[in-house]
C-alpha positions as CSV (number, residue, x, y, z in Angstrom):
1,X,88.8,102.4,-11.9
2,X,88.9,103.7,-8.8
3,X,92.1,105.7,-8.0
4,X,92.6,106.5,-4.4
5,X,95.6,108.3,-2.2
6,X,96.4,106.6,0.9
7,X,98.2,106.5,4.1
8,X,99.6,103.8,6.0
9,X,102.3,102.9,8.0
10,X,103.9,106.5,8.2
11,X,103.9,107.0,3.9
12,X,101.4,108.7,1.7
13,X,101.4,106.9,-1.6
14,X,98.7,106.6,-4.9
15,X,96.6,103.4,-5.2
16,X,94.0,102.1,-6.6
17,X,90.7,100.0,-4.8
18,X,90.3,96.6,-6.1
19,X,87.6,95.1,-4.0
20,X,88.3,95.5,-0.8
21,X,91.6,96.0,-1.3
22,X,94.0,98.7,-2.3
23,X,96.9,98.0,-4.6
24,X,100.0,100.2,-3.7
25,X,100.9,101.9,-7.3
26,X,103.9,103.3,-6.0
27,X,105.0,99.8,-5.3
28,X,103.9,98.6,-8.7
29,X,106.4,101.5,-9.9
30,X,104.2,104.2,-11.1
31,X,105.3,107.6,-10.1
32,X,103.8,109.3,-7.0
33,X,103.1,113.4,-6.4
34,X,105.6,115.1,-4.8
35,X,103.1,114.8,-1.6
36,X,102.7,110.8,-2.0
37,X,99.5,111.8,-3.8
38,X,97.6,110.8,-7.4
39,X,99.1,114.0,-9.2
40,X,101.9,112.7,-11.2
41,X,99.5,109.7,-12.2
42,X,96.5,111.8,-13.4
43,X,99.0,114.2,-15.2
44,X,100.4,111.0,-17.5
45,X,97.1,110.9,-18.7
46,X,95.3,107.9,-20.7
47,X,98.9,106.2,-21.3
48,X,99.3,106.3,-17.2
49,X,95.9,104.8,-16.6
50,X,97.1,101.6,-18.8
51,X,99.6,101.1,-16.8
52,X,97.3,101.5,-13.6
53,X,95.3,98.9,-15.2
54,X,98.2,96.5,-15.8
55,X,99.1,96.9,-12.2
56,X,95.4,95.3,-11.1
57,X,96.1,92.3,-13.3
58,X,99.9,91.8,-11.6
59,X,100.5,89.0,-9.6
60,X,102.5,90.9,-7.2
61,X,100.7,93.7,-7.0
62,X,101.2,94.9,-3.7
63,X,97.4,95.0,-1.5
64,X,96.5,96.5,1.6
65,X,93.0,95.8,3.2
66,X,90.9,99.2,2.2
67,X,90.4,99.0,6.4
68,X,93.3,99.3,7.3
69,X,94.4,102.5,5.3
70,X,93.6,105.7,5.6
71,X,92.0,107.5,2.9
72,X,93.1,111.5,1.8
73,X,91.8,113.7,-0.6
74,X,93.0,112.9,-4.0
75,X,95.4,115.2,-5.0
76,X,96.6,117.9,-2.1
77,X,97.7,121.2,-3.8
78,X,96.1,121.0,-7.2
79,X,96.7,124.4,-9.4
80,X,93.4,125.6,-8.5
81,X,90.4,125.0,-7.8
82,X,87.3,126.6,-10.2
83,X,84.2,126.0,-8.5
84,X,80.4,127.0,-10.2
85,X,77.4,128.7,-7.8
86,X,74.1,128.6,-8.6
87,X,74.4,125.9,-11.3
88,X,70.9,124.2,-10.5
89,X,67.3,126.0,-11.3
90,X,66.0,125.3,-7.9
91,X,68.9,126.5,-5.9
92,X,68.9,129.7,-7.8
93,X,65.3,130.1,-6.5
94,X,66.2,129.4,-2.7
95,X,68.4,131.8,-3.0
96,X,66.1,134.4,-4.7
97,X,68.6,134.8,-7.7
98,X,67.5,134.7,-11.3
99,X,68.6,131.8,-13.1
100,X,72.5,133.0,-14.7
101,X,73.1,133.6,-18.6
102,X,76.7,131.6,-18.5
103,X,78.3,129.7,-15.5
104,X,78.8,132.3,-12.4
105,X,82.6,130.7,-11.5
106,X,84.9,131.6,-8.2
107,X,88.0,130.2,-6.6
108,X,88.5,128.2,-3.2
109,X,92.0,127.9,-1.9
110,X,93.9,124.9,-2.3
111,X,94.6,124.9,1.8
112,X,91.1,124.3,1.9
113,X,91.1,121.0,0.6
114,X,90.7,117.7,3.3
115,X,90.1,114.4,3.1
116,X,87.0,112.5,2.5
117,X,86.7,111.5,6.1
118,X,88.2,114.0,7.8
119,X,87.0,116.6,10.4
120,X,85.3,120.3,9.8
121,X,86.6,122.6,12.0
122,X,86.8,126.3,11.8
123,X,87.7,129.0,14.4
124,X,84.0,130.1,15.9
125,X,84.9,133.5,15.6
126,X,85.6,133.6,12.1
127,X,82.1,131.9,11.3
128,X,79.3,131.1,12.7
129,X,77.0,130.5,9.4
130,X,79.0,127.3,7.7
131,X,76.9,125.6,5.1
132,X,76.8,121.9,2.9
133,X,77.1,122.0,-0.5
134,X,76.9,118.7,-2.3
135,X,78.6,118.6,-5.6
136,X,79.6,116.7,-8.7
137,X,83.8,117.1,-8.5
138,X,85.2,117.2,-12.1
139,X,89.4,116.3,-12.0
140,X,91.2,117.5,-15.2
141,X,93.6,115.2,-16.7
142,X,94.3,116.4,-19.7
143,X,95.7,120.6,-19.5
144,X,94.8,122.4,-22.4
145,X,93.3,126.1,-22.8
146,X,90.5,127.3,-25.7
147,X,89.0,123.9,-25.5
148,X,85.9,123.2,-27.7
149,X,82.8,122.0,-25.4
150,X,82.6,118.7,-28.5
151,X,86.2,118.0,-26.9
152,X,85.6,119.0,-23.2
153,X,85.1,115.1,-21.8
154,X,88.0,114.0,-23.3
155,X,90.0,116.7,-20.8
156,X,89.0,114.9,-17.9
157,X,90.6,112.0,-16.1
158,X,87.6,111.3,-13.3
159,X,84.9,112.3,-10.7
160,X,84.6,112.8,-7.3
161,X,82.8,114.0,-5.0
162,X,83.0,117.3,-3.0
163,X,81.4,119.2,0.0
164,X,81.6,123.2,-1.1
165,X,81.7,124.1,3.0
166,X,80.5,128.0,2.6
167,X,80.7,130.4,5.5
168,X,77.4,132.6,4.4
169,X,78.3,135.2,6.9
170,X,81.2,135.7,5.2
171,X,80.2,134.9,1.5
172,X,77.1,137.5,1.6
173,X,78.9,140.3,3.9
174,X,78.4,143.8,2.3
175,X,81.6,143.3,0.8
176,X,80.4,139.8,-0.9
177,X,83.4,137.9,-0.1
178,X,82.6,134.4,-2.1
179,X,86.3,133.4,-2.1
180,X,87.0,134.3,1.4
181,X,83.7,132.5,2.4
182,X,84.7,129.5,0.9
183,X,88.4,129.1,1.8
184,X,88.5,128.4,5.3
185,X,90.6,125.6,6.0
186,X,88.9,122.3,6.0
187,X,86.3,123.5,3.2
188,X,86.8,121.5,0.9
189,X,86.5,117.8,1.8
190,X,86.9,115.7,-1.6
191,X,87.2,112.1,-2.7
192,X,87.0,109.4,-1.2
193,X,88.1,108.6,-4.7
194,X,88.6,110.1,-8.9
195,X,86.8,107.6,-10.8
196,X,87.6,107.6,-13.8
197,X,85.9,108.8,-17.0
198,X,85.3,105.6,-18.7
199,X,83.4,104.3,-16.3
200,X,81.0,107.4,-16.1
201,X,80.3,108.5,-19.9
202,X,77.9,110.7,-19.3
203,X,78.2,112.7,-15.9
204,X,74.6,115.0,-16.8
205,X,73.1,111.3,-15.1
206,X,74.3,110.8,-11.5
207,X,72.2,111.6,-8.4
208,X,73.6,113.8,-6.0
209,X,72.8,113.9,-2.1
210,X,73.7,115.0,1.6
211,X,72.8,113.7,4.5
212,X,73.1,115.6,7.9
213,X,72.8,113.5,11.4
214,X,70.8,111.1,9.3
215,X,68.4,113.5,7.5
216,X,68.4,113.9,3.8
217,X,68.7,118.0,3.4
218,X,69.4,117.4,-0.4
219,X,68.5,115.3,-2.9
220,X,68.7,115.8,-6.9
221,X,70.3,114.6,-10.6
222,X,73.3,116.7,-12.6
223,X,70.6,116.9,-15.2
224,X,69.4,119.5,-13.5
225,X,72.7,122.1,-14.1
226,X,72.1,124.5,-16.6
227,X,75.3,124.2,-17.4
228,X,76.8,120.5,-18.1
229,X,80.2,119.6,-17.1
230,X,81.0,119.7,-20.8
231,X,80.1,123.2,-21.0
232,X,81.8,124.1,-17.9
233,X,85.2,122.8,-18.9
234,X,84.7,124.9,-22.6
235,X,84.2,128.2,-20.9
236,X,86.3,127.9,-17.7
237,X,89.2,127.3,-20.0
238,X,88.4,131.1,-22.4
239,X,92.2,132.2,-21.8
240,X,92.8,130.7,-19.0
241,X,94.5,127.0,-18.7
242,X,93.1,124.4,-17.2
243,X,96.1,122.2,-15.7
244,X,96.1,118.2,-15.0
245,X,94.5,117.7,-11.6
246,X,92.5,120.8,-11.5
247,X,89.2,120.5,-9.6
248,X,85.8,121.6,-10.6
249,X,83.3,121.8,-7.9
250,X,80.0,121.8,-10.6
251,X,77.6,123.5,-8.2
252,X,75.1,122.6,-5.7
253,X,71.1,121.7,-5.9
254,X,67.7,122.8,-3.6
255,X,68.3,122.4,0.3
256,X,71.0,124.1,1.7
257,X,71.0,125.2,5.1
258,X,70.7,129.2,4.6
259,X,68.0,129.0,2.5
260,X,65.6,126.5,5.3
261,X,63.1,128.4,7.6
262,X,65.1,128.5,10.1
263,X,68.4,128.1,8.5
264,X,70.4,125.0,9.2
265,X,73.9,125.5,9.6
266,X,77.2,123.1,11.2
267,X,77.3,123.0,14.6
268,X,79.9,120.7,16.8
269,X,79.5,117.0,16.7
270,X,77.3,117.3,13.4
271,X,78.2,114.5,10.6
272,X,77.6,115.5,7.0
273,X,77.5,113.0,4.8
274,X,77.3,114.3,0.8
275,X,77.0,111.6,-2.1
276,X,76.9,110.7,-5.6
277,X,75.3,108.0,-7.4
278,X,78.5,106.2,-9.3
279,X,81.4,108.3,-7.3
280,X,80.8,107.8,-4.1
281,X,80.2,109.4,-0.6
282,X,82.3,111.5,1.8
283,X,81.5,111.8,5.4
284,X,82.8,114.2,7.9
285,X,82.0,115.3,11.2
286,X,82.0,119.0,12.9
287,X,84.9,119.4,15.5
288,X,85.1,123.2,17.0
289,X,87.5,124.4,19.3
């Protein structure tokens, strides 16, 4: 399945895509996030997604054409987000950094987060360096803490897709501000959708891509982390607990824009479009000032 928040006619509400179409779940009774959003129905879990399913099959499930809506990020304010950097042999090499012992892990800001089709836009004077990062999203739906890497998959409700925008001016300042870097608002476009775990059993498979006004910058597979999603969720979740609707931004592969002779980096009017093979693809264009 392919769960989806929407807006139309003045509400904000959870569906799900059925074709072209999107079935209101909110309408069919299931319980929207206090922002209209998929959180309450990715927190209830496998018992929820049943009843997701049992809405498709309804009669008088309530359908909007996809065209018509528009389509947010997934989940607005999740508890945080835990996002992995240099997660892929050959973009540890463009950035002239030996290959890491255990997942290097660091936060962006939940105000970060946009939708899947929305604008970029940052204040010019707080950046003038802003990078694509194509990644593999991971969206917990089942919390738990200590959780054994055999059991790891089981934790999550779906995949996404994400853009980890990074402002490298700020990111590799002498004071290496990575969190700072990657928290400007607007950096964190996700979606367009969470699909869910059953129909992706094996997320070490999926290509992953961006596409900048037309040219492919990047282009690889997940089986290229060294670290697996699976692994990722067991050591992100050592003491710390890992809540329903969490993301996990996995990491991003060879191409970026600092690393290019010259660097490439977002300037007005640019679109950036970042996919992956079974998710899907988000597109969003640059709009300074």
């Amino acid at each position: 399945m392919k769960l989806l928040t929407f807006h139309l006619a003045g509400k904000t509400r959870p569906g799900v895509l059925d074709g072209d179409d999107v079935i209101d779940l909110a309408a069919a009774g299931l319980p929207a996030g206090i922002e209209g959003d998929l959180r309450a129905i990715v927190a209830g879990g496998d018992a929820m997604l049943a009843r997701v399913r049992d809405a498709m099959k309804s009669a008088s499930a309530k359908r909007y054409r996809l065209g018509d809506c528009r389509i947010m990020a997934p989940i607005f304010s999740p508890s945080k987000i835990v996002a992995v950097g240099l997660n892929y042999i050959d973009h540890c090499k463009e950035a002239n950094l030996p290959v890491p012992s255990e997942p290097v892990l660091f936060a962006k800001f939940p105000n970060s987060i946009t939708g899947p089709y929305d604008d970029l836009s940052w204040p010019e004077s707080a950046s003038k360096e802003v990078d694509y990062e194509v990644e593999l999203g991971v969206v917990i739906g089942k919390g738990g803490r200590d959780i054994p890497e055999a059991q790891a998959l089981d934790h999550v409700c779906g995949y996404t897709v994400v853009n980890d925008v990074s402002a490298r001016d700020l990111q590799f300042a002498n004071a290496k501000q990575w969190d700072r870097g990657k928290s400007l608002d607007t950096f964190c476009p996700y979606g367009p959708y969470i699909v869910t775990r059953d129909e992706i059993p094996d997320p070490q498979t999926l290509q992953v891509r961006t596409v900048l006004n037309g040219q492919e910058m990047q282009i690889s597979n997940t089986r290229n982390m060294v670290f697996g999603v699976a692994k990722l969720i067991s050591y992100m979740s050592e003491g710390t607990t890992l809540m329903p609707g969490d993301l996990i931004p996995t990491g991003t592969p060879f191409g970026v824009g600092f690393s290019r002779k010259p660097p490439v980096y977002l300037k007005d009017g640019d679109e950036c479009v970042c996919e992956v093979e079974k998710v899907g693809a988000i597109r969003n264009r640059v709009r300074l000032g």
